[in-house]
DSSP file (Angstrom, degrees, kcal/mol; ACC not computed):
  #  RESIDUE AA STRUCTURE BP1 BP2  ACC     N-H-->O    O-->H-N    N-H-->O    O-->H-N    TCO  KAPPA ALPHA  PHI   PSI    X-CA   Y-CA   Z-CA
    1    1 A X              0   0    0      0, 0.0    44,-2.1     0, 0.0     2,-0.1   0.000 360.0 360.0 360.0 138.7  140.3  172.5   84.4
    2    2 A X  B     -A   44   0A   0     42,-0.3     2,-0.4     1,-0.1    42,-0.2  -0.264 360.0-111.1 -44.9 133.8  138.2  175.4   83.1
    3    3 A X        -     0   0    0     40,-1.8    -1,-0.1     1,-0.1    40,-0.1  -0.647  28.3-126.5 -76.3 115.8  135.4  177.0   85.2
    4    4 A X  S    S-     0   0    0     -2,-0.4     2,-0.3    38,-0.1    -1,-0.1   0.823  86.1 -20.3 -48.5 -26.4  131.9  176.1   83.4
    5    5 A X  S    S-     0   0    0      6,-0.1    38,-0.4    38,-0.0    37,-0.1  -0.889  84.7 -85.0-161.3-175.3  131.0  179.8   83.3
    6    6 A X  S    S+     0   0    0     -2,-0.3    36,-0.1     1,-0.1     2,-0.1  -0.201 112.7  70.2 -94.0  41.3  132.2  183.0   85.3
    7    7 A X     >  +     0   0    0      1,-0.1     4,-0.6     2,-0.0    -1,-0.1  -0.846  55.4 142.4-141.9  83.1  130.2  182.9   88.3
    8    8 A X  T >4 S+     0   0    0      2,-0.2     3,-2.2     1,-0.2     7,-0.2   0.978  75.0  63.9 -87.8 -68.8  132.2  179.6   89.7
    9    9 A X  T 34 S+     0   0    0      1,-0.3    -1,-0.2     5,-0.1    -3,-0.0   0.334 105.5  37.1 -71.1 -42.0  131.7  181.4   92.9
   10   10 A X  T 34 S+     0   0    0     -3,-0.1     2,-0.8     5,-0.0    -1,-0.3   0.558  96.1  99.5 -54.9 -34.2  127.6  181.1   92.8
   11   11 A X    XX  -     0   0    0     -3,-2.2     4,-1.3    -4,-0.6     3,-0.6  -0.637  47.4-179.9 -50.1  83.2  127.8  177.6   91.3
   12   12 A X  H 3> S+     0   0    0     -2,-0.8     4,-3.0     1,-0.2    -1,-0.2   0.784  87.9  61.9 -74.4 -31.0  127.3  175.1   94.1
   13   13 A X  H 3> S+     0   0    0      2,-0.2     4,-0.7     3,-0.2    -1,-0.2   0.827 105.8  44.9 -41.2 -41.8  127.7  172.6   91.6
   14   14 A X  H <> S+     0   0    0     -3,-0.6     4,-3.2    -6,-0.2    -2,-0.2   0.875 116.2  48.2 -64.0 -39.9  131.4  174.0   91.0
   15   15 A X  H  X S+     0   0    0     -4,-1.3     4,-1.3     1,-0.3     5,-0.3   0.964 102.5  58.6 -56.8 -60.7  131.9  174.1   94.7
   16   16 A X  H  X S+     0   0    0     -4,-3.0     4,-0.8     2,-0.2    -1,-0.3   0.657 115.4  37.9 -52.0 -44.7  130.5  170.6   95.2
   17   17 A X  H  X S+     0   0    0     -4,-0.7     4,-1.6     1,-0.2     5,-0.4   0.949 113.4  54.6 -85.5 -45.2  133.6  169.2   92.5
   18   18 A X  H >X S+     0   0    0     -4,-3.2     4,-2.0     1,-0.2     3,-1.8   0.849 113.8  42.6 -40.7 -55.7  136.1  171.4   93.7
   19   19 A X  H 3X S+     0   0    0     -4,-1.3     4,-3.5     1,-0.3    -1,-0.2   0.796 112.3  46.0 -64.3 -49.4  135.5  170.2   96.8
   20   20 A X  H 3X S+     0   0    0     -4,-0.8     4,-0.5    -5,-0.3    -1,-0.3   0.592 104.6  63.9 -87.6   6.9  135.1  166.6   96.3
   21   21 A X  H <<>S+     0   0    0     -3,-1.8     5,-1.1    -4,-1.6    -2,-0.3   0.695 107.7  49.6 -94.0 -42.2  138.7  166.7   93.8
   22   22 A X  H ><5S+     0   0    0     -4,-2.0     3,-2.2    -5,-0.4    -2,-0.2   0.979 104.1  56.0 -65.2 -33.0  140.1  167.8   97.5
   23   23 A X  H 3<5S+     0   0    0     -4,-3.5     2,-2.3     1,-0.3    -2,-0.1   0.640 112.9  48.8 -44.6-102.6  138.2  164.5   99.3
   24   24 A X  T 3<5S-     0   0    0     -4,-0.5    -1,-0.3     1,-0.2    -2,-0.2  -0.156 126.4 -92.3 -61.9  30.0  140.3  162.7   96.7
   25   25 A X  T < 5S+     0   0    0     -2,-2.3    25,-2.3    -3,-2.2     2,-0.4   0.772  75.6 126.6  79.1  34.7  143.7  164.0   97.0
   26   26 A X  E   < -C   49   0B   0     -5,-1.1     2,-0.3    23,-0.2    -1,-0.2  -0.921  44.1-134.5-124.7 160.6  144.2  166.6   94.9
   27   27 A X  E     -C   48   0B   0     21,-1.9    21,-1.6    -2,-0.4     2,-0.8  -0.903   8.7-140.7-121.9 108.6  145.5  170.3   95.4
   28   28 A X  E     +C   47   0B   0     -2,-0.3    19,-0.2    19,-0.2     3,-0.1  -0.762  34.6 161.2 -95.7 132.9  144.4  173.3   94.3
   29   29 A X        +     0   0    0     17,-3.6     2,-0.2    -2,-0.8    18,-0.2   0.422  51.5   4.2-136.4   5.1  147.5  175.2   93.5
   30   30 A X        -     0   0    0     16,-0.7     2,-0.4     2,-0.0    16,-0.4  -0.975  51.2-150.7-168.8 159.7  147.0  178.4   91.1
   31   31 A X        -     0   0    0     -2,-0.2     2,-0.4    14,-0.2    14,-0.2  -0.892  10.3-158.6-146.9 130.6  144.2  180.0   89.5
   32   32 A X  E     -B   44   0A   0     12,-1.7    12,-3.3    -2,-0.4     2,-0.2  -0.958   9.3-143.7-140.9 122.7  144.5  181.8   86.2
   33   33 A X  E     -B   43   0A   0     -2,-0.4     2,-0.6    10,-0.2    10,-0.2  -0.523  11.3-149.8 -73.3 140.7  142.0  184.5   84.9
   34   34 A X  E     -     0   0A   0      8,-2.3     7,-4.1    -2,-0.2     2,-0.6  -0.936  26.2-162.8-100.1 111.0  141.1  184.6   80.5
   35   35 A X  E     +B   40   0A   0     -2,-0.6     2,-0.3     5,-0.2     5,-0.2  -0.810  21.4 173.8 -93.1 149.3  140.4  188.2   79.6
   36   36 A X  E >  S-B   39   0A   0      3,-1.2     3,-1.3    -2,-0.6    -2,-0.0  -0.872  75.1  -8.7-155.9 133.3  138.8  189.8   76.7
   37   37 A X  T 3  S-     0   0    0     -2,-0.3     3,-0.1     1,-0.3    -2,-0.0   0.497 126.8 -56.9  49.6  33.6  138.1  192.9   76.2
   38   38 A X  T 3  S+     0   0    0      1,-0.1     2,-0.3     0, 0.0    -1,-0.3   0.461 114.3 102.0  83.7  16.5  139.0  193.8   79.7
   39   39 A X  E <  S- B   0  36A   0     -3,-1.3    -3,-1.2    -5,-0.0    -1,-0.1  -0.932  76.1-110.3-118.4 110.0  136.6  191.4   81.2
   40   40 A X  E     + B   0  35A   0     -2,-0.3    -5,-0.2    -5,-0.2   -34,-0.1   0.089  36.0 174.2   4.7 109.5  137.1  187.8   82.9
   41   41 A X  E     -     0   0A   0     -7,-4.1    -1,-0.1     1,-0.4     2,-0.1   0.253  62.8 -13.4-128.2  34.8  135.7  185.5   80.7
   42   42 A X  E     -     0   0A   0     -8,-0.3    -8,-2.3   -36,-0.1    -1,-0.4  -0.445  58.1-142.1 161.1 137.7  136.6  182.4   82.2
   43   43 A X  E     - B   0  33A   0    -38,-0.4   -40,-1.8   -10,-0.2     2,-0.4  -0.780  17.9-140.7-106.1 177.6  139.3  181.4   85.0
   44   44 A X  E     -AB   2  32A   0    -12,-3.3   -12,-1.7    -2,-0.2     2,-0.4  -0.972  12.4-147.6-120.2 148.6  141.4  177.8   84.6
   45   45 A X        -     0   0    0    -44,-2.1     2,-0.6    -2,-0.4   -14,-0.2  -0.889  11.8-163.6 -95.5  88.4  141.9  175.8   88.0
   46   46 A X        +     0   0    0     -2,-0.4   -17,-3.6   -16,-0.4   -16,-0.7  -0.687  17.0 166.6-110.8 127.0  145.4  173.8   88.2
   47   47 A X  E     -C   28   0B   0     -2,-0.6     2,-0.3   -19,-0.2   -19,-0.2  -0.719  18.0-153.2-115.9 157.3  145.6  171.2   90.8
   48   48 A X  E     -C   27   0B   0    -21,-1.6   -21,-1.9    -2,-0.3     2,-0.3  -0.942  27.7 -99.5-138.2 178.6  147.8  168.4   91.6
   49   49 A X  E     -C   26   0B   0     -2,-0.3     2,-0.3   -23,-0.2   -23,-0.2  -0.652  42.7-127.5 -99.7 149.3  147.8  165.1   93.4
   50   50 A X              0   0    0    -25,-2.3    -1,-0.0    -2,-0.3     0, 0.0  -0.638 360.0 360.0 -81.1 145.7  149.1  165.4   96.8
   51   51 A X              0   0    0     -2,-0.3    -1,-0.1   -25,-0.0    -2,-0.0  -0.127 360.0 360.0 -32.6 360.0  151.7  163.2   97.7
């Protein structure tokens, strides 16, 4: 899923899901930056369910 904004890192609200998709069995397993115009404008977060 897509990062609501590009301060994921301030968010506690972001923190707080990430966090609670690991409670529930999922994996965070890459993180991929979007640039434009040589800035981060959004990252995507891809997870999977653990086994």
């Amino acid at each position: 899923f897509p990062s609501p904004d590009n301060d994921e890192f301030g968010n506690k609200e972001f923190a707080n899901k990430i966090n609670q998709l690991g409670k529930d069995g999922w994996q965070l397993v890459d993180v991929e930056s979007s640039m434009k115009d040589g800035t981060t404008s959004k990252r995507i977060y891809f997870l999977k369910r653990k086994n």
